[in-house]
C-alpha positions as CSV (number, residue, x, y, z in Angstrom):
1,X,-160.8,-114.8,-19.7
2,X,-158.2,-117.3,-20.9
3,X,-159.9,-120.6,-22.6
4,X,-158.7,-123.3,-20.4
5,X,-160.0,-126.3,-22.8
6,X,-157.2,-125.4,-25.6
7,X,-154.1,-126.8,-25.3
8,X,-151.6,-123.8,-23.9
9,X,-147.9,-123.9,-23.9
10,X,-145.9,-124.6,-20.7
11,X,-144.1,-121.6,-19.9
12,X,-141.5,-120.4,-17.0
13,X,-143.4,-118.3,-14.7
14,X,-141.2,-117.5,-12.1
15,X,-138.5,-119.0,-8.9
16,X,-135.0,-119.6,-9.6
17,X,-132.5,-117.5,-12.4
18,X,-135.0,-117.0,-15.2
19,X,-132.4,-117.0,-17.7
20,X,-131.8,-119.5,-20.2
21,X,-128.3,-121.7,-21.3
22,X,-127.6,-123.0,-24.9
23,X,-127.7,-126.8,-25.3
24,X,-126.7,-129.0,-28.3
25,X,-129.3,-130.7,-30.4
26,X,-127.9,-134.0,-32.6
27,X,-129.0,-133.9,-36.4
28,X,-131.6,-137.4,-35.1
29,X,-133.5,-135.3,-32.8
30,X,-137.5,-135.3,-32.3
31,X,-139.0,-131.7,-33.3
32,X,-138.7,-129.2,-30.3
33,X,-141.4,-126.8,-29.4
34,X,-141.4,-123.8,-27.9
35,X,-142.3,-124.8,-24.0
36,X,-141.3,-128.6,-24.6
37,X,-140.0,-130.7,-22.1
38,X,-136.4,-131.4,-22.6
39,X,-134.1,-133.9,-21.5
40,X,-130.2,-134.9,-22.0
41,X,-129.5,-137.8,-24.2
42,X,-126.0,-140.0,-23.3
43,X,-124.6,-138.4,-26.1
44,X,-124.8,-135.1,-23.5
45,X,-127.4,-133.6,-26.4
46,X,-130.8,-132.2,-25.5
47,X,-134.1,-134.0,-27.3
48,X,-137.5,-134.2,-26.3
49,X,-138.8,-135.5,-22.8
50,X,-141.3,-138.4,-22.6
51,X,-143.2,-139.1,-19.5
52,X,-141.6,-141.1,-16.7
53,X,-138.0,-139.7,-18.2
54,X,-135.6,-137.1,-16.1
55,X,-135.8,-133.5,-17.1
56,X,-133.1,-131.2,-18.0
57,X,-135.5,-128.2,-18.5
58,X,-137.9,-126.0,-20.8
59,X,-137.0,-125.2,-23.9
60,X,-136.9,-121.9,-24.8
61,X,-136.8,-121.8,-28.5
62,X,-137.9,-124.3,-31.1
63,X,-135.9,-126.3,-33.7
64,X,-137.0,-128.6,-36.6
65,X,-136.7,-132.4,-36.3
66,X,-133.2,-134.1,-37.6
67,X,-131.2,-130.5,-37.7
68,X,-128.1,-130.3,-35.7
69,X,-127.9,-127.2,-34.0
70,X,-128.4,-125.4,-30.4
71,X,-131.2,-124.2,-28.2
72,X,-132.0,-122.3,-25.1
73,X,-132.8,-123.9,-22.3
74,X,-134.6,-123.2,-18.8
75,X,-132.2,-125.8,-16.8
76,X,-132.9,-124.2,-13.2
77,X,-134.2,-126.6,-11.2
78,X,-136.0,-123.9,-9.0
79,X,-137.9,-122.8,-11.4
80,X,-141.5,-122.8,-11.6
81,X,-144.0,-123.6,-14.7
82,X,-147.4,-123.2,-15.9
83,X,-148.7,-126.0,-17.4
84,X,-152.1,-127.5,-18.5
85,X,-153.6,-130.9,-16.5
86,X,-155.2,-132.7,-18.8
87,X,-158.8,-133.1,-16.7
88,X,-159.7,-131.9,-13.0
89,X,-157.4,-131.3,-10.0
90,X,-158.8,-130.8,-6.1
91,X,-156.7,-128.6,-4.1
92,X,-155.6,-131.6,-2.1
93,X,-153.0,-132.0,-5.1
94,X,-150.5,-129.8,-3.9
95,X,-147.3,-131.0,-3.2
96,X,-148.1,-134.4,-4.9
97,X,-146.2,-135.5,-7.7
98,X,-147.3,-136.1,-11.2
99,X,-145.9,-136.7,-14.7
100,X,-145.7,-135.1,-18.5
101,X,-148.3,-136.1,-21.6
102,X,-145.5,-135.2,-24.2
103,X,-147.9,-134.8,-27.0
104,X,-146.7,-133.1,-30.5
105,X,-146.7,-129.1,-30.7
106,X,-148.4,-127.1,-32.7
107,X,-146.8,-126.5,-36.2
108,X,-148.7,-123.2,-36.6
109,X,-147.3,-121.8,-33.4
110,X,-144.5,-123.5,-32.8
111,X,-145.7,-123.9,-29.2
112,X,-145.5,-126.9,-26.8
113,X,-149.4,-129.1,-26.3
114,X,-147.0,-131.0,-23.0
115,X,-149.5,-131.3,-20.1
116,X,-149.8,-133.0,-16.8
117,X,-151.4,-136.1,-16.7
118,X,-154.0,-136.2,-13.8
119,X,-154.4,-139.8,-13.8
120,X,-150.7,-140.3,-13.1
121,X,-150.7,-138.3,-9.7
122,X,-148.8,-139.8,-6.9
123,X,-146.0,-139.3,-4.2
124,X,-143.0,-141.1,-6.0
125,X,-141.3,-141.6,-9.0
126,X,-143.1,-138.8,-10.9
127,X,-141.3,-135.8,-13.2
128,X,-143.3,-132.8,-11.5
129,X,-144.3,-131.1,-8.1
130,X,-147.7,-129.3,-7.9
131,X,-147.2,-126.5,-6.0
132,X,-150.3,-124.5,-6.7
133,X,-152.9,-123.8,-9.6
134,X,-152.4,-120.4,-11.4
135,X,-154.1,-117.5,-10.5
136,X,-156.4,-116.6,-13.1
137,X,-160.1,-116.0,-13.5
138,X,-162.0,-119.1,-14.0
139,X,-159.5,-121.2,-13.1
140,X,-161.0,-123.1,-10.3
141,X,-159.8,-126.2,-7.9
142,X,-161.8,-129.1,-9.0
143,X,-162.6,-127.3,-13.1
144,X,-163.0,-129.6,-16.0
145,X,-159.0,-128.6,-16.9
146,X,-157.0,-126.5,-14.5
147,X,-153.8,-124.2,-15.2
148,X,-151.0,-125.4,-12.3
149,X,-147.8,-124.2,-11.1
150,X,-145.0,-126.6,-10.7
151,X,-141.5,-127.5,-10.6
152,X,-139.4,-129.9,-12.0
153,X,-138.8,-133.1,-9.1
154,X,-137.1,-135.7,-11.4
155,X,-134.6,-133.0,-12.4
156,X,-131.4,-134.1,-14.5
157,X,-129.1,-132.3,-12.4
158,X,-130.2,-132.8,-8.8
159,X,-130.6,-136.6,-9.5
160,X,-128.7,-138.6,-6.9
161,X,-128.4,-141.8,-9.0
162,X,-125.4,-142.7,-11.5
163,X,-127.8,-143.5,-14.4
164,X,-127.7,-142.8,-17.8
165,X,-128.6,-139.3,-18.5
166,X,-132.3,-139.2,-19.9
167,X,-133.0,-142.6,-18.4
């Protein structure tokens, strides 16, 4: 059985194309991870999501901080991911909306620590859907950390708005 209390990187699990498209990284971007959270800079680049800010996608590779270069992306906005909450979930959280803790990778792996952020569960204004938990053994409704399914809501290319991109 999977340990659910370690961090575990967000991965594409299924929905949509499952292929991946090269983006541009700037020489001043953040480290990306392996399953990081990525969004599009106004510069049209790809860096590293924070909470509350559109999505673009997954990332799909990893790339050192402050080197120029590309990286795959997941940019489907159909797709579904697994991702860590970061404490309990009921059922009653599917379909609600919640957002990203975009906390640093893990240098050994390479892979992403992102994770939902429980507290932050609502019904607007958040960066993902719940759309179920994962089905895996010990991986219970209402568990001291859950593994969920979502999808990306605030998506960077089926936002309606004329903002800046990554705003």
């Amino acid at each position: 059985m999977a340990d659910l209390q370690k961090p575990w990187p967000v991965r594409q699990m299924g929905g949509g194309s499952g292929s991946s498209r090269p983006y541009t990284v700037a020489s001043g971007n953040s480290r990306i991870f392996l399953g990081d959270f990525v969004k599009l800079t106004a510069e049209g680049h790809v860096d590293v999501a924070a909470a509350g800010e559109r999505i673009l996608g997954l990332a799909a590779g990893t790339i050192a901080a402050s080197t120029a270069g590309e990286i795959p992306v997941y940019d489907d906005p159909t797709l579904l991911f697994r991702i860590r909450a970061d404490g309990a979930a009921a059922e009653t959280t599917k379909g609600n909306l919640v957002d990203i803790k975009a906390t640093t990778g893990n240098t050994d792996t390479n892979e992403s620590k992102h994770e939902v952020d429980i507290s932050e569960i609502g019904t607007v204004s958040r960066q993902l859907r719940i759309m179920d938990k994962m089905d895996t053994p010990g991986n219970d409704w209402g568990g001291t950390t859950i593994m969920l399914l979502c999808q990306i809501y605030e998506h960077e290319l089926t936002q309606a708005d004329q903002a800046t991109p990554g705003v």
